[in-house]
C-alpha positions as CSV (number, residue, x, y, z in Angstrom):
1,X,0.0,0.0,0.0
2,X,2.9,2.3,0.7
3,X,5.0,2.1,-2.7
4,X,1.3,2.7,-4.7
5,X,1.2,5.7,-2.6
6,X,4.5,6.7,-3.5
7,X,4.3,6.2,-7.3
8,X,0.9,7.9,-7.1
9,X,2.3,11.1,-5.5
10,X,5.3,10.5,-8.5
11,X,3.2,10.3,-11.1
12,X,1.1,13.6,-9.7
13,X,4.1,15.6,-9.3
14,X,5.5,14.3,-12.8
15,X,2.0,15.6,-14.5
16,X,2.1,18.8,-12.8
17,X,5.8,19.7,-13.6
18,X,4.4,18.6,-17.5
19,X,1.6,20.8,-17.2
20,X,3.7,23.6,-15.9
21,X,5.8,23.0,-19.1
22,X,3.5,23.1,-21.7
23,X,1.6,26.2,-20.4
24,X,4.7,28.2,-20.0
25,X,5.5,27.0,-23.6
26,X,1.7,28.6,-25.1
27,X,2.5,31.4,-23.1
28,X,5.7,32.3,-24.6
29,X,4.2,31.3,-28.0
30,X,0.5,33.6,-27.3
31,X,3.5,36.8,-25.6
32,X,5.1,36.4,-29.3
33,X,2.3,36.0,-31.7
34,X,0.7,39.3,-29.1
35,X,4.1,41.4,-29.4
36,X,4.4,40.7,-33.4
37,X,1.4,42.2,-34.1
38,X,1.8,45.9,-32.1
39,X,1.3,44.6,-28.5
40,X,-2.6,43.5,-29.1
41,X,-3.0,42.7,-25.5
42,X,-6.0,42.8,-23.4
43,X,-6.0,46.1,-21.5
44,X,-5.9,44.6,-18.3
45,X,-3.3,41.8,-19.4
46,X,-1.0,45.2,-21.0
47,X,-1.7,47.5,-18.0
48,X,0.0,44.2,-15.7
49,X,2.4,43.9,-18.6
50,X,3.8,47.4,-18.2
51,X,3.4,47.9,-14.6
52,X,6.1,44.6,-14.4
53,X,8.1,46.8,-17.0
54,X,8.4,50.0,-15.1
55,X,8.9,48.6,-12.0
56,X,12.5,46.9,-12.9
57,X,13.2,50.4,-14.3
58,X,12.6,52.6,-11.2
59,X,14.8,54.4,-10.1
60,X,15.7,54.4,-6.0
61,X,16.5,57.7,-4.7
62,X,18.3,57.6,-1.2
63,X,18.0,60.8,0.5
64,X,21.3,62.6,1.1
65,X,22.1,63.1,5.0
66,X,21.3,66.3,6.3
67,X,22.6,68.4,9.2
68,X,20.9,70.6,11.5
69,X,22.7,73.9,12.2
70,X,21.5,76.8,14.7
71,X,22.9,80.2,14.3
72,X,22.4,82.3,17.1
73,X,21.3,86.3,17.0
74,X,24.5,88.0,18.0
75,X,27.0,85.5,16.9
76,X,30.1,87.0,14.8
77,X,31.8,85.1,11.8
78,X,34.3,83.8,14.0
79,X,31.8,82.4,16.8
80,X,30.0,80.7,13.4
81,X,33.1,79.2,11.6
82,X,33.9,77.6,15.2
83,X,30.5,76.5,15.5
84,X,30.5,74.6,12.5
85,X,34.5,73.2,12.8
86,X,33.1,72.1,16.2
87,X,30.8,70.1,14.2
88,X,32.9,68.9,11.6
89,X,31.7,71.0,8.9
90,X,34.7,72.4,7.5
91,X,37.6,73.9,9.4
92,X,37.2,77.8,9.9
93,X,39.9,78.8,7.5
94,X,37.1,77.5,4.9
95,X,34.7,79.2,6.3
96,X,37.0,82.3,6.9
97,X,37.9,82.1,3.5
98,X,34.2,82.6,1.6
99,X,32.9,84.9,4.2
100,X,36.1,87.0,5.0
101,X,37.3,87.3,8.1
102,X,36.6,89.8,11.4
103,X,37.7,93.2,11.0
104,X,40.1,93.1,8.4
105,X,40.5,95.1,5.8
106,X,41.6,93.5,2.7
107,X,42.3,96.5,0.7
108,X,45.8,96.5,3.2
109,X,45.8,92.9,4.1
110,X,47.1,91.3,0.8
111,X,48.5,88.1,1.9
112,X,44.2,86.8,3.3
113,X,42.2,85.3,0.9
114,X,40.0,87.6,-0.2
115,X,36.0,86.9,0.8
116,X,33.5,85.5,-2.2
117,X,31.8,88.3,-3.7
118,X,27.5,87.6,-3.2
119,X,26.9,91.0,-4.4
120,X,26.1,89.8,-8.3
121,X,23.5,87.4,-6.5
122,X,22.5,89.4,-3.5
123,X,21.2,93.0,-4.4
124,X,21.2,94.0,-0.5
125,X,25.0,93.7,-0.6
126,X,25.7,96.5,-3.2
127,X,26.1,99.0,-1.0
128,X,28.1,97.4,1.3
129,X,32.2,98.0,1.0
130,X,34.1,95.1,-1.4
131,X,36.9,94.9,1.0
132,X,34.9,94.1,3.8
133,X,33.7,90.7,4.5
134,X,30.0,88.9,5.4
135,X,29.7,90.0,9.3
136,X,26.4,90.8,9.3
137,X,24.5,89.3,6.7
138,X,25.0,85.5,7.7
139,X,21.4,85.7,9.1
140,X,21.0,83.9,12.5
141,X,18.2,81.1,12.1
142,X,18.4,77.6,12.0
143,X,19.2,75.3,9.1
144,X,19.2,72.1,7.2
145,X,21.9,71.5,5.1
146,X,23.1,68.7,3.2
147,X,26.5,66.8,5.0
148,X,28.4,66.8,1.9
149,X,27.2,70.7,1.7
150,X,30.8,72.9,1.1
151,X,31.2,76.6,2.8
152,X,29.7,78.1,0.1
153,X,27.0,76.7,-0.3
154,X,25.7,77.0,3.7
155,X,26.8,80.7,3.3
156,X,24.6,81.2,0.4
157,X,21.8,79.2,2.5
158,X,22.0,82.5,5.2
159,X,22.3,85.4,2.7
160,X,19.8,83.7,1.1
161,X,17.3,83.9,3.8
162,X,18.6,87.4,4.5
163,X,17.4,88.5,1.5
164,X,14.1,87.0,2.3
165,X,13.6,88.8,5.8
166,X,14.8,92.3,4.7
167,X,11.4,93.1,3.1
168,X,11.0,95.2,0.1
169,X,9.2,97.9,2.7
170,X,12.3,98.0,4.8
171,X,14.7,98.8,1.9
172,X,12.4,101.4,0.7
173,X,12.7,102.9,4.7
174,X,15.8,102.6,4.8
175,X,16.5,104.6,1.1
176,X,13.9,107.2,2.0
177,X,15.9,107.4,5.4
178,X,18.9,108.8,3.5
179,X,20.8,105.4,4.6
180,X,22.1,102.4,3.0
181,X,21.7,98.7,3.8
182,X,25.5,98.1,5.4
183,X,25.0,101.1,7.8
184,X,21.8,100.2,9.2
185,X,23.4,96.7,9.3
186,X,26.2,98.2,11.4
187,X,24.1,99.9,13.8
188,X,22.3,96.5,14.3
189,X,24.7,94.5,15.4
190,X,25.7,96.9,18.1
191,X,21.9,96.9,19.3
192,X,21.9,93.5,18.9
193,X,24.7,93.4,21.6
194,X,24.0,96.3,24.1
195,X,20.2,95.9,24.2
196,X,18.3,93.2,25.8
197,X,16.0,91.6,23.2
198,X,13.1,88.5,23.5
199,X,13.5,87.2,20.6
200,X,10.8,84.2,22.3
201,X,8.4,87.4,23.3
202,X,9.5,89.3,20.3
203,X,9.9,92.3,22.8
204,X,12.0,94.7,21.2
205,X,11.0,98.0,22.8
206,X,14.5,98.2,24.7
207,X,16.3,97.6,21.3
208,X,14.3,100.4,19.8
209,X,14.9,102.7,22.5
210,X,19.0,102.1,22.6
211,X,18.8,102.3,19.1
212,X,17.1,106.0,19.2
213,X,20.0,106.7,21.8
214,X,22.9,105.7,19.3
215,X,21.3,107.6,16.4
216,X,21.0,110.7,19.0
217,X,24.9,110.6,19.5
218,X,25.5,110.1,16.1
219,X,23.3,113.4,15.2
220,X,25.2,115.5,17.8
221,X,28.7,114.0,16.7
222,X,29.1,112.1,20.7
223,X,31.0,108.8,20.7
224,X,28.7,105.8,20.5
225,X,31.2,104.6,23.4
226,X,30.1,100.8,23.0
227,X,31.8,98.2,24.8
228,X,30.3,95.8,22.8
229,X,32.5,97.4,19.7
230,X,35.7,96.4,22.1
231,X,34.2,92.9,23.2
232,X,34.7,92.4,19.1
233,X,38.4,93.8,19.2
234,X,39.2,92.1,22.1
235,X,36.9,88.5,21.2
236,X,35.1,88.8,25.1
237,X,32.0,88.7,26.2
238,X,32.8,91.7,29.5
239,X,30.0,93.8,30.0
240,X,32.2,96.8,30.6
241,X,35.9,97.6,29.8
242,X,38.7,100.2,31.0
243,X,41.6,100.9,31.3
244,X,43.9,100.8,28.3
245,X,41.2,98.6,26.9
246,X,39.2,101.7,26.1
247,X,42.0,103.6,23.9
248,X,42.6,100.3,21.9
249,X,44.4,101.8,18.7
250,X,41.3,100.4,16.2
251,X,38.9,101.7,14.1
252,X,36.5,99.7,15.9
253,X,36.9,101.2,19.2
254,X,33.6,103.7,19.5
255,X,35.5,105.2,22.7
256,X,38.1,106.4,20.6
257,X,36.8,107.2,16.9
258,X,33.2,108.8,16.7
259,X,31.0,107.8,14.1
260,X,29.5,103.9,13.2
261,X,32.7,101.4,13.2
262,X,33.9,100.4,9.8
263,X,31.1,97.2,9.9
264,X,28.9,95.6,11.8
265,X,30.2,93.8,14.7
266,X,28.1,90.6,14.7
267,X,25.2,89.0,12.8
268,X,22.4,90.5,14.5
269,X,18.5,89.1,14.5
270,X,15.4,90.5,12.8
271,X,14.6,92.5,16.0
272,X,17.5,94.4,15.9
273,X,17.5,95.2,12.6
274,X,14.0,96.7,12.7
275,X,15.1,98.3,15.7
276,X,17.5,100.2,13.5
277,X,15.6,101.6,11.1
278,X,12.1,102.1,13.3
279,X,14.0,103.5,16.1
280,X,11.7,105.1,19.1
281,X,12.6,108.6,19.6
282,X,13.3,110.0,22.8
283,X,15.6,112.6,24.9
284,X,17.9,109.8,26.7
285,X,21.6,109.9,26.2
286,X,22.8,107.3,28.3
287,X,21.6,104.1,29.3
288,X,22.7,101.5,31.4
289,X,21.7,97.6,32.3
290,X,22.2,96.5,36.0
291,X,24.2,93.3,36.2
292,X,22.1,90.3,36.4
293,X,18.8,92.1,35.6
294,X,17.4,93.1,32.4
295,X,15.4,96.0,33.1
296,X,17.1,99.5,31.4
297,X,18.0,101.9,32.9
298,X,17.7,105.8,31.0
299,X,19.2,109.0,31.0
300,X,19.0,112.4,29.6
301,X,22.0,113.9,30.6
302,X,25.7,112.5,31.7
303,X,25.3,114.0,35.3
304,X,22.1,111.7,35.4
305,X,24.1,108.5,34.1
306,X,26.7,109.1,36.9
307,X,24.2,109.0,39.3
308,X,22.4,105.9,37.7
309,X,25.8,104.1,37.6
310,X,26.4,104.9,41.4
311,X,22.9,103.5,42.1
312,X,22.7,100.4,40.3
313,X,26.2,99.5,39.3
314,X,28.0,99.9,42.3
């Protein structure tokens, strides 16, 4: 009973490996006569036909890897170009080298690299001086950027949404102001550092305010006297400077040389910059932030600072 068992379930797998056979030969035979004569298929039979076709020639994309990057309001080239080197990026030199490097003046410096020039892309950077490099206009924000992205390209990425957040409005302020783009850019920066800004709140009433004050010196020809201009001599972070700190031989030092620095001293936020061209008016002078608060503290006349300063500084 066992062996007609066994040739039964022979002979059925025999028949059905036949069977197999000759339909795969009528197939073939029906696919060639079909294909001969323009591909007469039955729509469903093509439609499965092609859908077989296009899947063996579909193309896989694999994402590229991406990096997130957070530029902070206030940060200068140099504090980016670390940033990223601490990230592995690139090493700062390459950074240094597209966006130019703090405070220099390449018109004098000959032997630096000088910066990539945006201002054939970037129509806010015509005004600002060819020599000079991109502190300032790398706008603080945070990115994604492709890992194999180069220097260039990540730079491009912040000018890029520069341009977007200096609104057409704005320029026109700023033109019918009698100012250009790089000065108001300047004055920024310094806001950005000497004025306490929410940028969760969006609170900018302080920024305005000490921006009113700076524009006030500037009108009557007094030094801006900003030790946040020597913080970016020096690279610190001191809320206050003397001694021969304050008579620092560069044109950067506000204490010493009247009038807006050569540039802007760090990439400030969209706060500041709309601080500096809708500035609040007012009769204040002098101002002053008590350490460890950040309430601000106004004056109208030097007499008055003194006293402030004796009050809440000492």
């Amino acid at each position: 009973m066992k062996k007609i068992t066994k040739y039964f379930l022979i002979t059925v797998v025999v028949c059905l490996v036949t069977c197999l056979i000759v339909s795969l030969f009528f197939v073939r035979l029906i696919f060639k006569s079909f294909s001969e004569n323009g591909n007469n298929f039955p729509p469903i039979i093509s439609e499965f036909i092609n859908r077989l076709s296009s899947k063996k020639n579909e193309v896989v994309i694999v994402p590229k890897p991406e990096d997130t990057i957070q530029i902070l309001e206030g940060w200068t080239t140099r504090d980016i170009a670390h940033y990223l080197e601490s990230k592995g990026s690139w090493q700062s030199k390459d950074f240094f080298d597209i966006a130019g490097s703090p405070m220099i003046d390449y018109r004098k410096n000959k032997t630096a690299p000088t910066p990539v020039d945006f201002s054939t892309e970037y129509s806010f950077l015509k005004d600002k001086p060819s020599y000079r490099g991109l502190e300032g206009y790398l706008f603080p924000d945070t990115y994604r950027i492709y890992a194999s992205s180069t220097a260039t390209e990540a730079i491009d990425k912040m000018l890029s949404n520069f341009d977007k957040k200096l609104t057409p409005k704005m320029r026109a302020d700023i033109a019918a102001q009698g100012k250009t783009i790089y000065e108001v850019i300047t004055l920024a920066s310094i806001v950005e550092k000497e004025a306490p800004i929410d940028y969760q709140t969006s609170d900018d009433r302080d920024a305005k305010i000490i921006a009113g004050i700076f524009l006030n010196r500037l009108n009557i020809g007094q030094g801006l006297e900003s030790d946040a201009t020597i913080s970016y001599i020096y690279g610190d972070n001191k809320p206050s400077h003397s001694g021969s700190e304050l008579t620092v031989d560069s044109p950067y030092n506000t204490y010493r040389y009247r009038g807006l620095p050569p540039g802007p001293i760090c990439n400030p936020g969209i706060l500041a910059i709309e601080a500096a061209i809708y500035p609040i008016k007012t009769d204040y002078y002098f101002f002053l932030t008590p350490q460890g608060k950040s309430n601000v503290v106004y004056a109208k006349t030097y007499a008055e600072h003194l006293k402030n300063k004796n009050l809440y500084l000492k």
